[in-house]
N, C-alpha and C positions, 0 to 999 in steps of 0.2 A: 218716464215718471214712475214713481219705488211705488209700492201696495204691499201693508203689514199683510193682510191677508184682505180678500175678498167676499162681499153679500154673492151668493148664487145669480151668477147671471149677471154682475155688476163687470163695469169695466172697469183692470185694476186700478191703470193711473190714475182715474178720477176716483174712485171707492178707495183709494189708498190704506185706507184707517179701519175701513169697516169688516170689524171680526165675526166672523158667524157667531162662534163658540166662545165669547167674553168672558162671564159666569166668575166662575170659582175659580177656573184656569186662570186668568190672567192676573185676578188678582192674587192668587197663592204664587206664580210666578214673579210678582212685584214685593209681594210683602214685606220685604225686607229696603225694597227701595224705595216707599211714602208714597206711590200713585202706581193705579193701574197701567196708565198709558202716559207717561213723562220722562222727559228729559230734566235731569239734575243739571243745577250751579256747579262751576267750578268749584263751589268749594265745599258740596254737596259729594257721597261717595255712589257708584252705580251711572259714572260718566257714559255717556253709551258714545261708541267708535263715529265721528262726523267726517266729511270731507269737505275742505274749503272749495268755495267757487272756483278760485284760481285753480287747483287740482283737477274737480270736475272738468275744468273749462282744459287742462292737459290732455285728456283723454280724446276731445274730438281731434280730429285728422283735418288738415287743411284744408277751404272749401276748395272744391273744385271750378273752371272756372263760368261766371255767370251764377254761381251758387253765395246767398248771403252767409259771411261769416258769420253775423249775430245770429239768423236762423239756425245755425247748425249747432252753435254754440249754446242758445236757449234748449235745443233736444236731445243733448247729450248731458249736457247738466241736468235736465228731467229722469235723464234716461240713470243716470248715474248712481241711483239706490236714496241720494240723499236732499234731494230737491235743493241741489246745489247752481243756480242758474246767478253767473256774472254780473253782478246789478249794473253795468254800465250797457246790458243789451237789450234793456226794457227801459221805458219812463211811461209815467201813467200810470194813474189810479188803479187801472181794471189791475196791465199786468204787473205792479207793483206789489198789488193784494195777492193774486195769485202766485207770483213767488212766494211770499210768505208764507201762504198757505201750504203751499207743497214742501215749504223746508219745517216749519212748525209741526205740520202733520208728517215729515220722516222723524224728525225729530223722537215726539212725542210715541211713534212704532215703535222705532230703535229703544225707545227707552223700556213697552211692553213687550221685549224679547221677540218682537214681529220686524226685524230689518228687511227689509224689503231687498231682493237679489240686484243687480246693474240689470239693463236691460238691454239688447241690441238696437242698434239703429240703424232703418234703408231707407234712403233719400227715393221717395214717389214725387209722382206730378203732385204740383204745388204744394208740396214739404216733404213732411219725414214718418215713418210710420216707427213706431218702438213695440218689439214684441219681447217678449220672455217665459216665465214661470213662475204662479205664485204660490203660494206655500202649502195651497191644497194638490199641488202637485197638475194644476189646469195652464195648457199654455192658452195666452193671452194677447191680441194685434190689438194698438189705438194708433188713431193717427193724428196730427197735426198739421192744419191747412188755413188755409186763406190767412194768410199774415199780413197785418198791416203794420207800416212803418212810418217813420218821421224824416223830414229832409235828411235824418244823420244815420237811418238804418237802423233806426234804434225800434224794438219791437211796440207797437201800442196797442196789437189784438192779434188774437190767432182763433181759431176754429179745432176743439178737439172733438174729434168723431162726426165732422160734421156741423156741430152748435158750439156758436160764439160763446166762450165764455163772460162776455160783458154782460149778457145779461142771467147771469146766474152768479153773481156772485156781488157778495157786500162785504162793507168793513164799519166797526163801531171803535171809538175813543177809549182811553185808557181810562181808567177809574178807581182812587184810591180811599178804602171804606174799609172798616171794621177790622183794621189789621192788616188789611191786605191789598194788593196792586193787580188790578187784572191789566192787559194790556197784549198786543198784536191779534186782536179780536177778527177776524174776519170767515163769513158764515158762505157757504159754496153747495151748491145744487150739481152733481156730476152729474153727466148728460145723458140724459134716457129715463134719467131716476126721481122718486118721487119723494126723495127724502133728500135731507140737510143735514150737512156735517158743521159744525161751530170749534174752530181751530181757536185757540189761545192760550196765554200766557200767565201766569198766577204767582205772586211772589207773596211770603207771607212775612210782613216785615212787625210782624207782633215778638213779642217776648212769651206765648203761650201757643201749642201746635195747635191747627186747625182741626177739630175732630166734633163736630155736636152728633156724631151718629155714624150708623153704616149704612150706604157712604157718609163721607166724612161732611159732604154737602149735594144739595142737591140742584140741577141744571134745568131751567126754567127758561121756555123761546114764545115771546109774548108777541104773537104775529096780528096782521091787519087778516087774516083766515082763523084766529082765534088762538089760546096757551096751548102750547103742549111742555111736555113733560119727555127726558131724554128716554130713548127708547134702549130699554136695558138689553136687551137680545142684541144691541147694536153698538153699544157704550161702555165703556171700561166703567171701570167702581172708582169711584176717586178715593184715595184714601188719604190717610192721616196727611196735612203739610207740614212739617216742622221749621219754626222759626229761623227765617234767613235764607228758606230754603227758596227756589223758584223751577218749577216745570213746566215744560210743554205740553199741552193738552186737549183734546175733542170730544165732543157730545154728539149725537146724530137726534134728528127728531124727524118725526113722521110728518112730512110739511113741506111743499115745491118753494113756501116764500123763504127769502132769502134776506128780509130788513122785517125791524121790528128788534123790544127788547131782550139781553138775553143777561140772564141773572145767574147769579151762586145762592142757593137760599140755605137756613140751619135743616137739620135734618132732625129737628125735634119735634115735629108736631106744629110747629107754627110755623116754617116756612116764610121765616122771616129774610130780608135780602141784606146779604151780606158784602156783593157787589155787582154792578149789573154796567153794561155797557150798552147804547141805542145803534141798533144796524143800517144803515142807508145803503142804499146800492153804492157802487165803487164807480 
């Protein structure tokens, strides 16, 4: 699993997104690309380098035998830099979200100049451990176990570090308001951690760029444990979106819940919602 860079102590594949050092670096880094942490449209400039599944899925080596292909095939497209994982090796809610999640959040690295390196992979008892380096120069081991599968082999749950991701992890509907399309919404608790990352997608299909302030808008996670507010030591700036345009992008908030609503509000003073998606567990 890729990680722009890592929180202290966080594990990278699941903190994938989260920058220590956000601030003024990332965004004078972007300025010129409309968001701190985004992946451009095609037909947007500042494309950042992707690898398709099928590529991803080149790279693993043949299972060995009594070894599931999908299994090997789901940890090397993890492991791959681009959360490039084959979608015919998953079904299900949980890890349909959580591919998404992991490609939306390389995605959106990739586009903050944080591409996350390939990582290795060793086949352990019951699955695959992925270790590497991440951009603070710290090597990094997660693992991946207890898989659960479907009569066809197809993944429906796995265990990273130990804890199921089914129960850290949500997804909320698309929602078209005030100019704009949010959509591949889904909010993910890395294990051990006491914070939430809120992965998604924003297209701005107005005729005028997205800008009431700096940032350009602000990122609101309205939980059954109360609002917060995206934690900036932890979140890129979003900046300006200009018309037509569409990026990948995440917020982290200080909060273990994982459903609940999560909004774009102006950055004027009224914090008005400009578009907001409802999280349910996946």
């Amino acid at each position: 699993m890729v990680t722009a860079a890592r929180a202290k102590g966080a594990s990278p594949m699941e903190i994938k997104l989260k920058v220590a050092a956000v601030g003024a670096a990332v965004a004078a880094a972007l300025a010129g690309c409309g968001s701190a942490a985004s992946s451009h449209s095609a037909a947007a400039s500042h494309q950042p380098p992707t690898m398709s599944s099928s590529a991803a899925a080149s790279l693993a080596p043949a299972p060995s035998q009594g070894e599931s292909a999908n299994e090997r095939l789901f940890a090397y497209g993890l492991a791959s830099g681009t959360g490039s994982v084959p979608s015919r090796v998953v079904t299900g809610k949980v890890m349909t979200a959580y591919v998404l999640e992991q490609k939306t959040g390389s995605a959106a690295g990739a586009a903050s100049g944080n591409a996350a390196p390939a990582e290795s992979v060793t086949k352990i008892a019951g699955g695959y451990q992925l270790c590497g380096t991440d951009n603070n120069g710290s090597s990094f081991c997660d693992s991946l176990t207890n898989f659960i599968t479907d009569a066809a082999g197809r993944i429906t749950g796995v265990s990273v570090d130990g804890q199921p991701i089914a129960a850290r992890i949500g997804t909320g509907p698309a929602d078209t308001s005030s100019g704009l399309v949010l959509s591949d919404v889904v909010a993910y608790r890395p294990a051990g951690q006491a914070t939430v990352m809120v992965v998604f997608r924003l297209r701005d299909v107005s005729s005028t760029a997205l800008k009431t302030g700096s940032p350009s808008a602000l990122a609101v996670f309205d939980t059954p444990a109360g609002q917060f507010t995206e934690d900036d030591n932890q979140s890129p700036v979003l900046a300006t979106l200009r018309p037509g345009e569409t990026i990948s992008a995440y917020e982290v908030f200080d909060t273990r819940e994982t459903t609940g609503t999560f909004s774009l509000r102006t950055n004027n003073g009224y914090e008005s919602v400009l578009v907001s998606s409802t999280i349910h567990r996946a």
